[in-house]
C-alpha positions in Angstrom: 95.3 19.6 16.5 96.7 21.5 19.9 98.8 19.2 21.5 100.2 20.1 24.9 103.3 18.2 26.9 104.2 18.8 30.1 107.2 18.2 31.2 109.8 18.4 34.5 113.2 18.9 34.9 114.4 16.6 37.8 118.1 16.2 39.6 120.7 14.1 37.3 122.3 12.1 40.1 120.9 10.8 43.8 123.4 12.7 45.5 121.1 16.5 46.6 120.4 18.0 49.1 117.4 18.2 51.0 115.9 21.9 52.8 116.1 21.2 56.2 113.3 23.6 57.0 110.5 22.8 54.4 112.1 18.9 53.9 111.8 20.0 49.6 115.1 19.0 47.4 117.1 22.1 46.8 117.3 22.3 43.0 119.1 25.2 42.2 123.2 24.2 41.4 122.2 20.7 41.0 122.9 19.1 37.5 119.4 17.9 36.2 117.7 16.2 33.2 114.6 15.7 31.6 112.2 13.4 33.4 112.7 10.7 31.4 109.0 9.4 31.4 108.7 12.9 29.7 110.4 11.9 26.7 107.8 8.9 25.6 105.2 11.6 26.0 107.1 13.9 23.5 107.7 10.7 21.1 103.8 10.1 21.3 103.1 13.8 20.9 105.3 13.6 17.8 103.8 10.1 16.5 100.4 11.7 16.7 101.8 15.1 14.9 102.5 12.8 12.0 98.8 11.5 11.6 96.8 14.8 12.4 99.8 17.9 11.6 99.1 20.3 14.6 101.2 22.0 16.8 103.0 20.8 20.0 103.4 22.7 22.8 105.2 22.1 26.3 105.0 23.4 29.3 107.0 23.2 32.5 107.4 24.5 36.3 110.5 24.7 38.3 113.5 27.3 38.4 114.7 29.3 35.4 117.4 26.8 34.5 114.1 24.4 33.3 114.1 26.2 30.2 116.9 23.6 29.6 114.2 21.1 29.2 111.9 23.2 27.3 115.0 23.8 24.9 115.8 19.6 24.9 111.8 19.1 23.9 112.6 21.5 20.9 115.1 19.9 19.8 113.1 16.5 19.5 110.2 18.5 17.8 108.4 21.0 19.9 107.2 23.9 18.8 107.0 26.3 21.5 106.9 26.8 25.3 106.5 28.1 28.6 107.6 27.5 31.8 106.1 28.8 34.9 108.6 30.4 37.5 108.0 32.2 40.4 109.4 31.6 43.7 105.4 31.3 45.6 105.2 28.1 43.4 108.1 26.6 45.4 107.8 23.9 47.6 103.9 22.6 46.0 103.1 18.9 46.4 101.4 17.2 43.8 97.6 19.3 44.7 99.5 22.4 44.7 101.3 21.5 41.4 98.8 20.1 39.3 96.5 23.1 40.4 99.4 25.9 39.1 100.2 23.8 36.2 96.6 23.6 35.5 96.4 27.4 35.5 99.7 27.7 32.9 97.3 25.4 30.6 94.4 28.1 30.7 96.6 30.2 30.3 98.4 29.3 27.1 95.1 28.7 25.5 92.8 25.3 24.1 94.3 22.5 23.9 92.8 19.6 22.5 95.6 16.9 23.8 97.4 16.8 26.9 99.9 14.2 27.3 101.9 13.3 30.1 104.7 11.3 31.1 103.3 8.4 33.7 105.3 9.7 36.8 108.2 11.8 37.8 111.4 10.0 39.0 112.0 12.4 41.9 108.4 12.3 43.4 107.0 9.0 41.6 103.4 9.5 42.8 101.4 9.2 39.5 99.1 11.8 40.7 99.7 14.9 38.8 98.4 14.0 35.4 95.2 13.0 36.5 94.6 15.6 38.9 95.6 18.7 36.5 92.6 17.1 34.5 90.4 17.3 37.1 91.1 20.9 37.6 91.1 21.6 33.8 87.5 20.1 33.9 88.9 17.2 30.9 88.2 13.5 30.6 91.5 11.6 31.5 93.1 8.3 30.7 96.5 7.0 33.1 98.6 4.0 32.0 98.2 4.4 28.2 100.9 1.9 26.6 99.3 2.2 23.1 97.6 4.5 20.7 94.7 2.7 18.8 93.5 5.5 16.6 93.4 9.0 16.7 89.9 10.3 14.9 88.6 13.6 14.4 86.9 14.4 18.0 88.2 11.3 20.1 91.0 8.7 20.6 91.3 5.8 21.0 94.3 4.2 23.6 95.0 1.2 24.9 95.7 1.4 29.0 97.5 -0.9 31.2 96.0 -2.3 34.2 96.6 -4.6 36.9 95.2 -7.6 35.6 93.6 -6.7 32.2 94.7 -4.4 29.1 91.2 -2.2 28.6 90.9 -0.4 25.0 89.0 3.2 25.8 87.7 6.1 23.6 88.3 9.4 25.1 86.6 12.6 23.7 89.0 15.8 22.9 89.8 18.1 24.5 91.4 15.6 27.2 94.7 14.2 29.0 96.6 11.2 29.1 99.4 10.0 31.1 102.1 7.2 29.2 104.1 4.4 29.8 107.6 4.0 29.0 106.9 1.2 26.6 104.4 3.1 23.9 107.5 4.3 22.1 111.1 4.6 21.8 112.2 8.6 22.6 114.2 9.4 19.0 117.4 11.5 19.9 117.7 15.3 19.7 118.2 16.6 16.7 122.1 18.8 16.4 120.5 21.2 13.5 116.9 21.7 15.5 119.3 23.1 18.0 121.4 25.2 16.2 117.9 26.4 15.1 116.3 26.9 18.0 119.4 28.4 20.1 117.9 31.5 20.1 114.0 31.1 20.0 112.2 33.2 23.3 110.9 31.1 26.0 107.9 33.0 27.7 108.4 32.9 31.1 104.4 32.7 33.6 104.5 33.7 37.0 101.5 33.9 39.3 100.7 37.5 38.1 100.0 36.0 35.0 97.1 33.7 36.2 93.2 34.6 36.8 93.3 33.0 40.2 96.2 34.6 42.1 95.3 33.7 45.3 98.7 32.2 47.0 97.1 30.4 49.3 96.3 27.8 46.0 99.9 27.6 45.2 103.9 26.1 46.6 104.0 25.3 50.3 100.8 27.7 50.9 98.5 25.6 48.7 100.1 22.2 49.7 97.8 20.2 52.2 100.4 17.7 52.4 103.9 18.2 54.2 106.9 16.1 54.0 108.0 14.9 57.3 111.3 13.5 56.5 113.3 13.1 52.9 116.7 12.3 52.0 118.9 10.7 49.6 119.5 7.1 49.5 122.9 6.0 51.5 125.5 4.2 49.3 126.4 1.2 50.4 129.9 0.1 48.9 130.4 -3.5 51.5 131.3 -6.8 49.3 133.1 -10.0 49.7 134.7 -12.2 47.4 134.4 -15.7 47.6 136.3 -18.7 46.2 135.0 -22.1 46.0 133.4 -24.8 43.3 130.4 -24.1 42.0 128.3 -26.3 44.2 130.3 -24.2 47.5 129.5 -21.2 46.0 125.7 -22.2 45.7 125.6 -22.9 49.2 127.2 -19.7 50.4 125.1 -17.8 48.4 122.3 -19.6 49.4 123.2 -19.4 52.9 124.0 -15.1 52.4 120.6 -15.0 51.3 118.8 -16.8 54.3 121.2 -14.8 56.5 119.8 -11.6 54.6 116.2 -13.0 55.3 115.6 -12.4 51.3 114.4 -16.3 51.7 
């Protein structure tokens, strides 16, 4: 079995700067991380690889300095990777995104998995998962917190909902997004990175792809604009209060009306 993960390198720390221009974070400089919804999608990848014994694959977009992530999802178990660069895929929102990521799957070949974290923490919209299936032309399950069984043409997952937990077979090739809770991420392994410390990252721009129209892709294929972004403001104010328990209820009590939190 092919299995395909796609994952995103995000900022480390909530303190970046935002283009004042195109209102997009500027990533380049800042210190970064894996997604971390990414990692439960590698775990599953590599819970799955134990069943079936295929390959697994990732694939990423963002600056050069991704390939950091590529080479962290190596070091957990991946086999190879790409990551799609090029400066026209700058500034996408999640239509223009999914369709260029969607694009670096055709391009890398069949795929009979693709597994995605649930959401990014710098964008938190859900969307692209689903929505790169949808290009791709692939059935697609969101939510998955559980894999049932994983037979021959299909597999079976367990999704969370709203209100109900809904067990569905899904026919391969197709995509699914996870939760955090399917499985605990095992660490990165120290001799897998002494191994891999030199293995080639192939890099896809949009020269690469069939459909190199740039009006598909970054800020040209993005229907959506950001009007206004920016990092959160720290707030550092505190008091200290002294009291018996029962004066310290009532002041907290009393903060809290104050507040309008009750």
């Amino acid at each position: 079995m092919d299995i395909l993960i796609c994952i995103k390198q995000v900022p480390g720390a909530t303190k970046v700067e935002v283009d004042p221009v195109t209102g997009v974070l500027k990533r380049d400089g800042v210190d970064s991380k894996m997604n971390p919804y990414d990692l439960y999608a590698i775990e599953t990848a590599l819970k799955i690889n134990e069943q079936v014994k295929g390959i697994i694959k990732v694939i990423s977009m963002g600056p050069p300095q991704a390939k950091e992530v590529i080479k962290e999802a190596f070091t957990m178990g991946a086999q190879d990777g790409m990551l799609l660069s090029d400066r026209k895929f700058a500034g996408a929102d999640v239509l223009a995104t999914s369709y260029t990521i969607s694009q670096g799957v055709r391009r890398m070949g069949n795929t009979d998995l693709i597994i995605c974290g649930k959401q990014t923490t710098d964008g938190d919209t859900a969307q692209v998962g689903p929505e790169m299936a949808e290009y791709l032309g692939m059935p697609h399950v969101a939510n998955v917190r559980k894999i049932v069984e994983v037979k021959d043409k299909s597999i079976v997952v367990e999704m969370d909902m709203p209100n109900t937990i809904e067990i569905v077979e899904i026919k391969f090739p197709c995509l699914i997004t996870v939760e955090k809770d399917i499985f605990q991420p095992r660490l990165p392994s120290y001799r897998r990175k002494l191994k891999i410390k030199d293995k080639e990252i192939g890099i896809i721009s949009l020269k690469d792809f069939e459909d190199q129209n740039e009006k598909r892709y970054g800020l040209n294929g993005s229907p959506t604009q950001v009007e206004r972004i920016f990092p959160p403001e720290v707030n550092t104010d505190r008091e200290m209060w002294n009291g018996s328990p029962s004066e310290l209820t009532e002041k907290i009590a009393g903060k809290l009306k104050n507040l309008k939190f009750i």
